[in-house]
N, CA, C and O atoms as CSV, one atom per row, in Angstrom:
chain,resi,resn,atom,element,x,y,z
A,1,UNK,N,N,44.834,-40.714,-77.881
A,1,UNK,CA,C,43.491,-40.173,-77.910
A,1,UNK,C,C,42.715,-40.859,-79.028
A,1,UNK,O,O,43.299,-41.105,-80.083
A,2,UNK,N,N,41.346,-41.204,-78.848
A,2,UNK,CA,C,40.605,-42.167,-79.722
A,2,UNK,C,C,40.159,-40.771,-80.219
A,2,UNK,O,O,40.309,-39.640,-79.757
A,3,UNK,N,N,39.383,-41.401,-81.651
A,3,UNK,CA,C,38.656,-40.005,-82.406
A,3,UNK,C,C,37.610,-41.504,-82.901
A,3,UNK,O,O,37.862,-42.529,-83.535
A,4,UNK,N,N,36.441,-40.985,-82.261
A,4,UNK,CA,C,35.305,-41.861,-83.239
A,4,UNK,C,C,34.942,-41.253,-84.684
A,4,UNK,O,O,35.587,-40.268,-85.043
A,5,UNK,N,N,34.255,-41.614,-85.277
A,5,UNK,CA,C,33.728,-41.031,-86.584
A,5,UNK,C,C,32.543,-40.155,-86.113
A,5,UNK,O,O,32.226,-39.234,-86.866
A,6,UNK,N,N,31.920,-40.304,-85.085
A,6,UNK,CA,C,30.870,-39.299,-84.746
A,6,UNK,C,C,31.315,-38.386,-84.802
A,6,UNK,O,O,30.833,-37.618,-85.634
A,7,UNK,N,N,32.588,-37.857,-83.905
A,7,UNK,CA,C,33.693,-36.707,-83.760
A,7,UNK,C,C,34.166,-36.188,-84.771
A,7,UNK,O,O,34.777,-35.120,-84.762
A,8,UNK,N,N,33.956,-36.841,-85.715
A,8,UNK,CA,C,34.196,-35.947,-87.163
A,8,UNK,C,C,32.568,-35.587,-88.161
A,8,UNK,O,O,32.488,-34.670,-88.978
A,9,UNK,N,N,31.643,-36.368,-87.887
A,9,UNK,CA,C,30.569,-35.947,-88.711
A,9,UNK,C,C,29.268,-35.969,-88.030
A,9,UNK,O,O,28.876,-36.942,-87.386
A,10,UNK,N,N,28.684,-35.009,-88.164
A,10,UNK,CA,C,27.412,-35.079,-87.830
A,10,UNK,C,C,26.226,-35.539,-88.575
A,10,UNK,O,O,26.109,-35.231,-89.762
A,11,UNK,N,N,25.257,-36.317,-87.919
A,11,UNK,CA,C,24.003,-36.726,-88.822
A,11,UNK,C,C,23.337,-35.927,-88.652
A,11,UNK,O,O,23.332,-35.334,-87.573
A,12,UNK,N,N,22.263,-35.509,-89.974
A,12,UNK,CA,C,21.648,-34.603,-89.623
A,12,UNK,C,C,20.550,-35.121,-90.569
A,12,UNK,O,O,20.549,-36.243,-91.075
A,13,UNK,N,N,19.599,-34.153,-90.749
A,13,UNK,CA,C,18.520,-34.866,-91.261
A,13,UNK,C,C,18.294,-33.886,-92.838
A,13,UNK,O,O,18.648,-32.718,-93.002
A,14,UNK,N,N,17.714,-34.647,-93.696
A,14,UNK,CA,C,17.508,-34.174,-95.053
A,14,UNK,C,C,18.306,-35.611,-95.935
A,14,UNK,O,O,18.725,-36.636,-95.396
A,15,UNK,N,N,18.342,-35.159,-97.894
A,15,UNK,CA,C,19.260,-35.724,-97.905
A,15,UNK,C,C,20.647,-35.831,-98.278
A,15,UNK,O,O,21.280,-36.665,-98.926
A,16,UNK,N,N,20.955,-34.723,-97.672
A,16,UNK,CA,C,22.102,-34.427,-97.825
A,16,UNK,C,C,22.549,-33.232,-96.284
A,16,UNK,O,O,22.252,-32.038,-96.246
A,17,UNK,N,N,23.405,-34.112,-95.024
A,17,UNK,CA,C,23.415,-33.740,-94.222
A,17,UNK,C,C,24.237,-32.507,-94.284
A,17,UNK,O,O,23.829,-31.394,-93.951
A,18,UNK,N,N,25.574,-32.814,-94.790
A,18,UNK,CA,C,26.511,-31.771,-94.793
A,18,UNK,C,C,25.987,-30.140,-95.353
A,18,UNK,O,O,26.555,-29.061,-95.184
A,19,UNK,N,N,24.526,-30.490,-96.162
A,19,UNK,CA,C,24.342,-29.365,-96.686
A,19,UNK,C,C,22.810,-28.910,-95.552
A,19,UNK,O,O,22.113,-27.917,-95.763
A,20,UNK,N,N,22.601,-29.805,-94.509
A,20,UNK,CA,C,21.646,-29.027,-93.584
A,20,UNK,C,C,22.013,-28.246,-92.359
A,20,UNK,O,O,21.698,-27.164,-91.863
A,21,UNK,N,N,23.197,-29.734,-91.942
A,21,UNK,CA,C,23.687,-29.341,-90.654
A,21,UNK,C,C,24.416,-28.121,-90.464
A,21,UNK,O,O,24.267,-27.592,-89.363
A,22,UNK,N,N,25.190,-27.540,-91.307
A,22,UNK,CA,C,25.714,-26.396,-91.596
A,22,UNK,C,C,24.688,-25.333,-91.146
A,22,UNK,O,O,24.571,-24.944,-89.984
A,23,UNK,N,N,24.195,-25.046,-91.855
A,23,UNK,CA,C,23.030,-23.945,-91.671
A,23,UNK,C,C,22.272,-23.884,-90.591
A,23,UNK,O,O,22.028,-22.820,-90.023
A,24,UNK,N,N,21.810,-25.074,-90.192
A,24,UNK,CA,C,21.308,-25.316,-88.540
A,24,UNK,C,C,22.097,-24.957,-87.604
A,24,UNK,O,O,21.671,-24.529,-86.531
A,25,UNK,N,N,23.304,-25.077,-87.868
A,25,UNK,CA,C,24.533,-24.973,-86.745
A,25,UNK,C,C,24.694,-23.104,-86.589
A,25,UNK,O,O,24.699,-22.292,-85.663
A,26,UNK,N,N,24.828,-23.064,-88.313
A,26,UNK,CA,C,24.835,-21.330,-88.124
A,26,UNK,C,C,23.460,-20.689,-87.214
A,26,UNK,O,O,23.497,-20.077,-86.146
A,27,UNK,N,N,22.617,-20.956,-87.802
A,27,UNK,CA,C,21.169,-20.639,-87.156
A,27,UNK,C,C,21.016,-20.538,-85.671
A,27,UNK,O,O,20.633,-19.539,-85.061
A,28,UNK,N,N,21.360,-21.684,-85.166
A,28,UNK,CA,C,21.613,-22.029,-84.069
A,28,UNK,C,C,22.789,-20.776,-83.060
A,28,UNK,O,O,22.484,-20.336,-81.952
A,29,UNK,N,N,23.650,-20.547,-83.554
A,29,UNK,CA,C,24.835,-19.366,-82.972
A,29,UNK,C,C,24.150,-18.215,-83.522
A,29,UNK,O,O,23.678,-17.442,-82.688
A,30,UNK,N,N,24.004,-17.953,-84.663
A,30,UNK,CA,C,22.888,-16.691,-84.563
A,30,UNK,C,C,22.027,-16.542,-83.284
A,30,UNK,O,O,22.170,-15.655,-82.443
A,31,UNK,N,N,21.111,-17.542,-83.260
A,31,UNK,CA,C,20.084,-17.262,-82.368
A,31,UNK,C,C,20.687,-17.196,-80.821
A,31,UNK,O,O,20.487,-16.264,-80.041
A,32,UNK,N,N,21.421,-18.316,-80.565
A,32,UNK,CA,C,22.452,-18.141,-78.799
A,32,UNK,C,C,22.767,-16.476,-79.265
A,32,UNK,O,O,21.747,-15.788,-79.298
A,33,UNK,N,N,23.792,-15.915,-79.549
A,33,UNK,CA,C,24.412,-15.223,-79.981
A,33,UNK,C,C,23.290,-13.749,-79.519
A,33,UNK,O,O,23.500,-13.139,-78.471
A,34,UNK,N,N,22.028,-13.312,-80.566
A,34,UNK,CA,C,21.011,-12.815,-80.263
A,34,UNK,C,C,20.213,-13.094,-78.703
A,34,UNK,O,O,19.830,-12.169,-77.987
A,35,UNK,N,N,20.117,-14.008,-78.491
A,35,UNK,CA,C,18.972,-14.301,-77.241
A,35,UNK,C,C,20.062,-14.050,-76.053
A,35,UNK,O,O,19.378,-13.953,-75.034
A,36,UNK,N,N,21.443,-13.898,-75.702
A,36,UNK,CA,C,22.172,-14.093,-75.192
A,36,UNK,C,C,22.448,-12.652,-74.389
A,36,UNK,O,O,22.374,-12.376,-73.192
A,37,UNK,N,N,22.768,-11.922,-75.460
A,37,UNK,CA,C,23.026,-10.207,-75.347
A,37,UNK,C,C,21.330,-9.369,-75.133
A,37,UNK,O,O,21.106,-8.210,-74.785
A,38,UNK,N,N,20.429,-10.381,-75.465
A,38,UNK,CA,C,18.871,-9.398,-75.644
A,38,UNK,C,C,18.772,-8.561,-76.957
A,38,UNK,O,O,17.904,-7.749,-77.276
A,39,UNK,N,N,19.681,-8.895,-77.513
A,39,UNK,CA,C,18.902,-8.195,-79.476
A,39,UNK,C,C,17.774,-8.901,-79.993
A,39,UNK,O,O,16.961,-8.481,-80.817
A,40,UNK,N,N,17.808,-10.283,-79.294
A,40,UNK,CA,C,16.770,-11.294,-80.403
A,40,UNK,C,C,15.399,-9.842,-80.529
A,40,UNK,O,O,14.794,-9.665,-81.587
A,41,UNK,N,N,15.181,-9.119,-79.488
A,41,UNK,CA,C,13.645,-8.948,-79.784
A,41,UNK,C,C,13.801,-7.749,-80.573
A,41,UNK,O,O,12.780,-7.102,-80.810
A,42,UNK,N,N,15.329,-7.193,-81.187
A,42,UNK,CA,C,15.152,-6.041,-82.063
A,42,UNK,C,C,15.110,-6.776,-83.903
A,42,UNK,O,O,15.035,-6.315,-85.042
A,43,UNK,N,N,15.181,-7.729,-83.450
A,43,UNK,CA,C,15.287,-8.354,-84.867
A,43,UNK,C,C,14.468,-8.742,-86.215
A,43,UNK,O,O,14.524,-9.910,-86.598
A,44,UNK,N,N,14.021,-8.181,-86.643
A,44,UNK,CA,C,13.113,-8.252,-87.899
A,44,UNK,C,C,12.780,-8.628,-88.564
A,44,UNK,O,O,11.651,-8.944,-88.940
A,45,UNK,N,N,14.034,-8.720,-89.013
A,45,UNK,CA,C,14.215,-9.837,-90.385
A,45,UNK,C,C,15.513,-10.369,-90.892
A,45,UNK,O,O,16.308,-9.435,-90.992
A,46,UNK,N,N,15.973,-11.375,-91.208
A,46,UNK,CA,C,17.328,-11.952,-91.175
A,46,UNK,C,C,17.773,-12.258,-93.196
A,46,UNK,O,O,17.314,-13.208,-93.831
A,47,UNK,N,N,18.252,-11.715,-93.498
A,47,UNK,CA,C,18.793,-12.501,-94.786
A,47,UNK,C,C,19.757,-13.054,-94.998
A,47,UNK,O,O,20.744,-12.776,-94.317
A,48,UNK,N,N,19.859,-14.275,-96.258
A,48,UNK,CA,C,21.131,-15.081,-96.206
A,48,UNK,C,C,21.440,-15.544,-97.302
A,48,UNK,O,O,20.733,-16.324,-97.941
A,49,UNK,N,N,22.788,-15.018,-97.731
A,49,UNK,CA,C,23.319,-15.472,-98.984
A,49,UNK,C,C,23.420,-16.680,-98.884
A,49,UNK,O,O,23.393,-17.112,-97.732
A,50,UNK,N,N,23.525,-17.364,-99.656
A,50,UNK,CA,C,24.128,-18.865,-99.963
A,50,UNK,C,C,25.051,-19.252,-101.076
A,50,UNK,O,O,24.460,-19.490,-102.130
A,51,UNK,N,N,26.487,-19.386,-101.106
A,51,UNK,CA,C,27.433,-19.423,-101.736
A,51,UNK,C,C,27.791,-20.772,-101.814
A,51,UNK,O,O,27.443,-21.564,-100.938
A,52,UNK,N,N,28.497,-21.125,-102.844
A,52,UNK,CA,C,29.097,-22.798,-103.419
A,52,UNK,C,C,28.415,-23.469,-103.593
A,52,UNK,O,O,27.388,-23.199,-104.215
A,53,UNK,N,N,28.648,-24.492,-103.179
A,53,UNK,CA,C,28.091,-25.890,-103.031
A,53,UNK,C,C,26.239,-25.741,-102.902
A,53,UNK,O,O,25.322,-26.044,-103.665
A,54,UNK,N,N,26.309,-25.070,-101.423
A,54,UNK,CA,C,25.036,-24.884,-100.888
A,54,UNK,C,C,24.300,-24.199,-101.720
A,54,UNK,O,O,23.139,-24.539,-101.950
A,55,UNK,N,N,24.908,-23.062,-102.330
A,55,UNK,CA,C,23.884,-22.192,-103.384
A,55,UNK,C,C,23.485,-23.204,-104.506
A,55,UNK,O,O,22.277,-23.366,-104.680
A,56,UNK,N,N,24.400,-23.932,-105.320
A,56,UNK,CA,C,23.483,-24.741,-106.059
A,56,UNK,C,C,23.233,-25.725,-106.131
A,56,UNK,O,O,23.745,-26.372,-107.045
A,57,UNK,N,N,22.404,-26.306,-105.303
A,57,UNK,CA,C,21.764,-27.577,-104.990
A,57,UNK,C,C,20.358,-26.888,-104.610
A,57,UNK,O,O,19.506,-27.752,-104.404
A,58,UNK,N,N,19.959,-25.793,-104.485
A,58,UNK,CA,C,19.026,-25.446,-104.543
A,58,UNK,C,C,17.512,-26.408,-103.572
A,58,UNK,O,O,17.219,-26.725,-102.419
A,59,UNK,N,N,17.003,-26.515,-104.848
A,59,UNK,CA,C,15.682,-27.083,-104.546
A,59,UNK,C,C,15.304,-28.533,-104.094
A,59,UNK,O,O,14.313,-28.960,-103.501
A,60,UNK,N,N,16.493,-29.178,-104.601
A,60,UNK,CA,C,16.750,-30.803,-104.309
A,60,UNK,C,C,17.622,-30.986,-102.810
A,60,UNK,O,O,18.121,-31.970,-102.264
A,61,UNK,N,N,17.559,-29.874,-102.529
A,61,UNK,CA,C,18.107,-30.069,-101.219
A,61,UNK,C,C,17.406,-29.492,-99.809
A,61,UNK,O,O,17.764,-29.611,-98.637
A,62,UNK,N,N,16.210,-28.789,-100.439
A,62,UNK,CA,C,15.555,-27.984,-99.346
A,62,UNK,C,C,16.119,-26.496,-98.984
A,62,UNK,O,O,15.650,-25.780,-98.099
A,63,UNK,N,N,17.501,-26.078,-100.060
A,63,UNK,CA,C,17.975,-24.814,-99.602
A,63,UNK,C,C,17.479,-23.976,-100.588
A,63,UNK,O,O,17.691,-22.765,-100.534
């Protein structure tokens, strides 16, 4: 079985992918997840910790 390098990483956009694509990806299954079952339209308001890495890089990263 071949494994390209695509198959292991995703590009994503910002500059620092590993710290966008993550969150997009979550975002992304949140929202399937919601729109899927019909909760999306009870939904209000969403909050989100951000732990490690992602928590401090903060502002230089767009998070």
């Amino acid at each position: 079985m071949k494994t390209s390098l695509f198959d292991l990483f995703r590009i994503g956009i910002g500059p620092s992918s590993s710290h966008t694509v993550g969150p997009m990806r979550a975002g992304l299954e949140f929202v399937t997840a919601v729109g899927t079952n019909g909760t999306i339209r009870e939904v209000r308001r969403v909050t989100i910790d951000l732990y490690g890495s992602l928590a401090l890089t903060g502002v230089g990263h767009g998070t």
